[in-house]
TINU-279506 format. One record per residue: x, y, z of N, C-alpha, C, O in turn; residue in one letter. Coordinates in pm, 1 decimal. Layout:
<sites>
+----------+----------+----------+----------+----------+----------+----------+----------+----------+----------+----------+----------+-------+
:       nu :       nv :       nw :      cau :      cav :      caw :       cu :       cv :       cw :       ou :       ov :       ow : vexnu :
+----------+----------+----------+----------+----------+----------+----------+----------+----------+----------+----------+----------+-------+
:        X :        Y :        Z :        X :        Y :        Z :        X :        Y :        Z :        X :        Y :        Z :     a :
...
+----------+----------+----------+----------+----------+----------+----------+----------+----------+----------+----------+----------+-------+
</sites>
This chain:
<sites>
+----------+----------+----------+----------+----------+----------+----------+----------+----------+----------+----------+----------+-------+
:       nu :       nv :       nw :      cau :      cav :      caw :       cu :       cv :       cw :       ou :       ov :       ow : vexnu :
+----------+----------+----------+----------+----------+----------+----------+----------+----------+----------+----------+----------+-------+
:  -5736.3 :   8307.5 :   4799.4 :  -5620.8 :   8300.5 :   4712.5 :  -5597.9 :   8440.0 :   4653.2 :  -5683.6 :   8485.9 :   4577.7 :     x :
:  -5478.5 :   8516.2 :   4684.9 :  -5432.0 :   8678.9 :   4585.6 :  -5431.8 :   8592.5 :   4445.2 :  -5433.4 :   8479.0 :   4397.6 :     x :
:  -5428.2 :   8750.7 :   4412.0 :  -5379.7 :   8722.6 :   4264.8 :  -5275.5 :   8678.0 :   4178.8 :  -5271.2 :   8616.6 :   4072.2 :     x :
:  -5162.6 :   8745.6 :   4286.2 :  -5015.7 :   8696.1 :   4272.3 :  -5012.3 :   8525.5 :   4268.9 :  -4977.1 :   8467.2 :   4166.3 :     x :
:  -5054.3 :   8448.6 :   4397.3 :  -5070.6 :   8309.0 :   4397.6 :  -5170.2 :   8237.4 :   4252.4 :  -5149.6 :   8138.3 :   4182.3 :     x :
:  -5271.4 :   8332.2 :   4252.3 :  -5370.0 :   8246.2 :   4129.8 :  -5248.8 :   8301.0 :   3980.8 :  -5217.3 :   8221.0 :   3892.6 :     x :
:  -5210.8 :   8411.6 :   3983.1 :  -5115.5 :   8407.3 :   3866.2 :  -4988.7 :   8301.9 :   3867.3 :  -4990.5 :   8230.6 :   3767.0 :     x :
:  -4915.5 :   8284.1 :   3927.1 :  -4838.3 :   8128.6 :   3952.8 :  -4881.9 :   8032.3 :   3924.3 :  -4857.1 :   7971.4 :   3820.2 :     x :
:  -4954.3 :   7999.5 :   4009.2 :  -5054.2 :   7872.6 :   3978.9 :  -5065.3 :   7865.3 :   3825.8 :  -5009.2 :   7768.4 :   3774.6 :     x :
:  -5142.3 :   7970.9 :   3725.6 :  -5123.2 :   7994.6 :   3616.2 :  -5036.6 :   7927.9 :   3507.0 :  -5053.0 :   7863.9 :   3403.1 :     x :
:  -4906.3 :   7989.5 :   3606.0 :  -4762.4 :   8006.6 :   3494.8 :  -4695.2 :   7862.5 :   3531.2 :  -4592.1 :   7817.3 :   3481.5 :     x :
:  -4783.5 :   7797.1 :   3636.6 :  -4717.0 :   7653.0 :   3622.6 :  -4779.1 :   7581.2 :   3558.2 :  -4707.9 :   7505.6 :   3492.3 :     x :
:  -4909.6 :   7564.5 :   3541.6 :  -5008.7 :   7452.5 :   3480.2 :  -4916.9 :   7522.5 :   3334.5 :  -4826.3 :   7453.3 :   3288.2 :     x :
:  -4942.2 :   7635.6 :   3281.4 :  -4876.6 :   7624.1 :   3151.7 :  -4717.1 :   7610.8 :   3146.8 :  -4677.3 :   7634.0 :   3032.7 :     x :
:  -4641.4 :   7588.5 :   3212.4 :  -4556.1 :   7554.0 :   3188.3 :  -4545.8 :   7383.0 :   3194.6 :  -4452.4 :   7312.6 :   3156.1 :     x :
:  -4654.7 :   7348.3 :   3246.8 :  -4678.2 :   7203.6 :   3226.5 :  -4719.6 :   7167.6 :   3088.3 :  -4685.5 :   7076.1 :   3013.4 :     x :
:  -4810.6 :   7275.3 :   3075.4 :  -4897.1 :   7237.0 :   2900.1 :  -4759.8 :   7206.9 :   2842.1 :  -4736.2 :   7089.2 :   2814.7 :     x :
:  -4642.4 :   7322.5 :   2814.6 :  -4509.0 :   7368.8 :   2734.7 :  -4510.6 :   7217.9 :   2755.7 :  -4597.0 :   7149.8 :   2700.6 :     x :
:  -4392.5 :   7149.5 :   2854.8 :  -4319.4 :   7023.4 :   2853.1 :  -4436.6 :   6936.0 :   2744.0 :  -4394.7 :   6877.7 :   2644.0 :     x :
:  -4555.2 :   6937.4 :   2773.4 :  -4624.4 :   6798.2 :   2748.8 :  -4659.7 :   6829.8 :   2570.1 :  -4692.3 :   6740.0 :   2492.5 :     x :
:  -4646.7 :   6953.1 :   2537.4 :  -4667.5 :   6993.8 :   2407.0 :  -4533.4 :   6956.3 :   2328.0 :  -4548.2 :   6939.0 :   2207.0 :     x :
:  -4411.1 :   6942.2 :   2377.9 :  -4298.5 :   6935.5 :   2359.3 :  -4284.8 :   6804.3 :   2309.7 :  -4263.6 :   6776.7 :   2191.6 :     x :
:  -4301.1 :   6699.4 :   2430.2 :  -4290.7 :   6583.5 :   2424.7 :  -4363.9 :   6556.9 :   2269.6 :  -4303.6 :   6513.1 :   2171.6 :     x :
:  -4494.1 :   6591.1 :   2273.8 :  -4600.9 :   6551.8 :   2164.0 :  -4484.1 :   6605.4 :   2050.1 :  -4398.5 :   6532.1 :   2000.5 :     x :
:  -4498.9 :   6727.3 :   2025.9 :  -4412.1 :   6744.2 :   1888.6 :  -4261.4 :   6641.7 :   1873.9 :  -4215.4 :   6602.0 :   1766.8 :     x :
:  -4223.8 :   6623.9 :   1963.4 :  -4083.8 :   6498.2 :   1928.9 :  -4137.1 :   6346.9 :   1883.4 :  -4076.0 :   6271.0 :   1808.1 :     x :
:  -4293.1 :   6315.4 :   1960.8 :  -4286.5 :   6194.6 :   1900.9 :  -4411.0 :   6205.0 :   1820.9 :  -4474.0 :   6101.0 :   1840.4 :     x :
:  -4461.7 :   6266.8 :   1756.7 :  -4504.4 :   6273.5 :   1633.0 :  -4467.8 :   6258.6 :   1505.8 :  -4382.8 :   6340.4 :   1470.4 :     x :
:  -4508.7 :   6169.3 :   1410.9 :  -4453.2 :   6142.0 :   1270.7 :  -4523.6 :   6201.4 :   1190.4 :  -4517.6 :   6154.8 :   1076.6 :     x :
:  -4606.9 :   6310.6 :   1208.0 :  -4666.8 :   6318.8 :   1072.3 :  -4666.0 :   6475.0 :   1080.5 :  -4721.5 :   6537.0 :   1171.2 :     x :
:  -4595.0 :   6534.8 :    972.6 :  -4567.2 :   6674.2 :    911.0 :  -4638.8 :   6748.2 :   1014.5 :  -4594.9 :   6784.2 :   1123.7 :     x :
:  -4758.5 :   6766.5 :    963.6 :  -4878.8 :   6857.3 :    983.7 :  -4948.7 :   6835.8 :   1147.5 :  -5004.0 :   6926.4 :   1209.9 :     x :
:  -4937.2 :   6745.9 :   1178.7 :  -4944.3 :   6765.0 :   1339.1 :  -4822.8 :   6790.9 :   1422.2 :  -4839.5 :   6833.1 :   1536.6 :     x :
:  -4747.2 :   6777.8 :   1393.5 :  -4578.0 :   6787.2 :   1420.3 :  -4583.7 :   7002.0 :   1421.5 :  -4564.9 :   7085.0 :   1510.5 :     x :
:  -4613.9 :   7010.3 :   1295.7 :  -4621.6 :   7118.0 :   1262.4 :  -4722.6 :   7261.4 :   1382.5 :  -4709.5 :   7376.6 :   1423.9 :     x :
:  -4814.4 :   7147.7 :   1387.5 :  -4957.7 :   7241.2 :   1463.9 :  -4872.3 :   7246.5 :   1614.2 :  -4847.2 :   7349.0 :   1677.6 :     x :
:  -4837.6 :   7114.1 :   1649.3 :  -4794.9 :   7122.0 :   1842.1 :  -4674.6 :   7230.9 :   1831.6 :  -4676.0 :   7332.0 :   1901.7 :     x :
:  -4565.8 :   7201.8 :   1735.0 :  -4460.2 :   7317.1 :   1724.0 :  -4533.6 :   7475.2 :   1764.3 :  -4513.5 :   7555.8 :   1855.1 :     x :
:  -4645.4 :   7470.2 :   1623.7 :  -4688.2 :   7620.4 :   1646.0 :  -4734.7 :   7628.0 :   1792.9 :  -4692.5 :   7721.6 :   1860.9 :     x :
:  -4796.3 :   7560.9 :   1833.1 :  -4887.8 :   7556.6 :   1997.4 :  -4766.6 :   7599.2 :   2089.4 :  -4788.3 :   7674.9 :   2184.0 :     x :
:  -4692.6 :   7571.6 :   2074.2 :  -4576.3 :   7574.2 :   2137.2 :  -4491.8 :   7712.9 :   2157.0 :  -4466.4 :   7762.6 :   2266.7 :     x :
:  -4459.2 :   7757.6 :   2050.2 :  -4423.3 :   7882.1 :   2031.6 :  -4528.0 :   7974.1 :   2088.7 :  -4495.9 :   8075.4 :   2150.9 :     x :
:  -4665.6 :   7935.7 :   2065.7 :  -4749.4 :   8053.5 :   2126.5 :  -4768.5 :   8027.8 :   2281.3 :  -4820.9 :   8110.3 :   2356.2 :     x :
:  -4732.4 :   7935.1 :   2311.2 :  -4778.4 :   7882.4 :   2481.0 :  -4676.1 :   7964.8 :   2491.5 :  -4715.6 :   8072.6 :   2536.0 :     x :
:  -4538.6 :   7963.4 :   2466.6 :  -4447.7 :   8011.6 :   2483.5 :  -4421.7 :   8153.7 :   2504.0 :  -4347.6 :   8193.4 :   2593.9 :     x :
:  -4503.2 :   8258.6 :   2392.3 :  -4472.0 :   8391.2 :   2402.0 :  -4580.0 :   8433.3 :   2530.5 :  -4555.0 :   8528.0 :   2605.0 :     x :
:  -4712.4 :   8342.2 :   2545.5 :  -4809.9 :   8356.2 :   2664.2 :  -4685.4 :   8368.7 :   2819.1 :  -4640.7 :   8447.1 :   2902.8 :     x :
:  -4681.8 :   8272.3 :   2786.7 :  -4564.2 :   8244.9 :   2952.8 :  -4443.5 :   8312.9 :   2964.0 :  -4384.5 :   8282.9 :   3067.8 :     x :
:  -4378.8 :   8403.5 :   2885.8 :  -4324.5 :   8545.3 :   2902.6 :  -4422.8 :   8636.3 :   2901.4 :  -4395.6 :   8705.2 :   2999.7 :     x :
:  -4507.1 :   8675.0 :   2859.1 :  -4629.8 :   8786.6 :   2923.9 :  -4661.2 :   8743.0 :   3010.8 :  -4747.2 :   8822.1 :   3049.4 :     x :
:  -4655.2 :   8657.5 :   3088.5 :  -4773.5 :   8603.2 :   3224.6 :  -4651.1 :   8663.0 :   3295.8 :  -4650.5 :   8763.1 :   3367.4 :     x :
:  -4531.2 :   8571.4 :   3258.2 :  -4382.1 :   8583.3 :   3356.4 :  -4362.6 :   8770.8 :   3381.2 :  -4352.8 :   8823.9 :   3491.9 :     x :
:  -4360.8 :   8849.8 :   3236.7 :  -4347.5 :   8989.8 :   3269.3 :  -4443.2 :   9048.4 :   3358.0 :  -4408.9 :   9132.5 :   3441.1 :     x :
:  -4609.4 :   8992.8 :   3340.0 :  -4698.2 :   9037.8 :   3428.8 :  -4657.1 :   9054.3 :   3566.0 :  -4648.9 :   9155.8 :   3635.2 :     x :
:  -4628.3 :   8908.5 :   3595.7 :  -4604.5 :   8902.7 :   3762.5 :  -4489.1 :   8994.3 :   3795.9 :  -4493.1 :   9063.1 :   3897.9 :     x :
:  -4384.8 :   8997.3 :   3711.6 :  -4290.2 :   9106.5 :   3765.5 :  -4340.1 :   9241.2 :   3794.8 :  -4299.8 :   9313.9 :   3885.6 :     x :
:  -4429.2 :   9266.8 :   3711.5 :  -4482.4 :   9420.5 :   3717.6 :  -4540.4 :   9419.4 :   3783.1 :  -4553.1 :   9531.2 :   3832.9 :     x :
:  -4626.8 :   9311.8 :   3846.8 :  -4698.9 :   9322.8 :   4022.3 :  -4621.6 :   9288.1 :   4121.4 :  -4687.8 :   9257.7 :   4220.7 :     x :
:  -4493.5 :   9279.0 :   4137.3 :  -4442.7 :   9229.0 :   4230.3 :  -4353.2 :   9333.6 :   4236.7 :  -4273.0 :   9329.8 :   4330.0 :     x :
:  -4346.3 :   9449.4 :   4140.4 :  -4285.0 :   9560.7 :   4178.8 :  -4388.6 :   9713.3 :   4205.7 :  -4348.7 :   9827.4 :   4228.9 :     x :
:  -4523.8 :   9665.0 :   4192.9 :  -4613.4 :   9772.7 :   4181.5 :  -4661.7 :   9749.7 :   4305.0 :  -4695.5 :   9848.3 :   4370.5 :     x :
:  -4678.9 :   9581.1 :   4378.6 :  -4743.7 :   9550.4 :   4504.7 :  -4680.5 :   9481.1 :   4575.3 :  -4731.3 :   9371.0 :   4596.5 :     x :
:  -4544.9 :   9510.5 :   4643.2 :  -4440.6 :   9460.0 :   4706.1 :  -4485.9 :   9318.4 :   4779.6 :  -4413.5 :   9219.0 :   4784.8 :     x :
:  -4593.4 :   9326.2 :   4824.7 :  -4697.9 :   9199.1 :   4983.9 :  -4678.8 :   9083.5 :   4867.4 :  -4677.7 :   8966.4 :   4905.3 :     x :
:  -4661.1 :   9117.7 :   4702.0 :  -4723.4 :   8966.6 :   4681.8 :  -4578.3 :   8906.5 :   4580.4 :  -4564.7 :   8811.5 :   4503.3 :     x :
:  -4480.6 :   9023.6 :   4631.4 :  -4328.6 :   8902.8 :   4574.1 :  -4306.1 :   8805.3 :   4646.2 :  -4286.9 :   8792.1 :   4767.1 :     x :
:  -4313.1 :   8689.1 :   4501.0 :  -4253.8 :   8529.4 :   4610.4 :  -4144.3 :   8520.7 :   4635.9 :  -4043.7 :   8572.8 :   4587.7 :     x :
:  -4165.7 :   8431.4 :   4739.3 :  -3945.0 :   8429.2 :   4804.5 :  -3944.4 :   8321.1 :   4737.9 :  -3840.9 :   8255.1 :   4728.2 :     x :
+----------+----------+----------+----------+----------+----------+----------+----------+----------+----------+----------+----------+-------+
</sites>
């Protein structure tokens, strides 16, 4: 497995975490856990634009591993 593929792989499982963290914060009733998945969220979030910028910067530094 490159790196390019194990970084994908990556940026999908967490973009899976995102949806399922999502879901949790909508059906949560109580402030403070409502509160924590939100925050989880936002940070999964700024992770998966650095992962997303990463791969761009290898896929312009190591042409073999841009996905079609």
């Amino acid at each position: 497995m490159t790196v390019a593929s194990k970084l994908n792989q990556t940026l999908a499982s967490l973009k899976g975490i995102k949806s399922t963290l999502k879901i949790y914060s909508i059906q949560e009733q109580k402030k403070e856990s409502k509160d924590t998945y939100e925050k989880s969220l936002l940070e999964t979030n700024d992770i998966i634009e650095d992962l997303e910028n990463r791969i761009k910067v290898l896929e312009l530094e190591e042409p073999q591993y841009k996905s079609n």
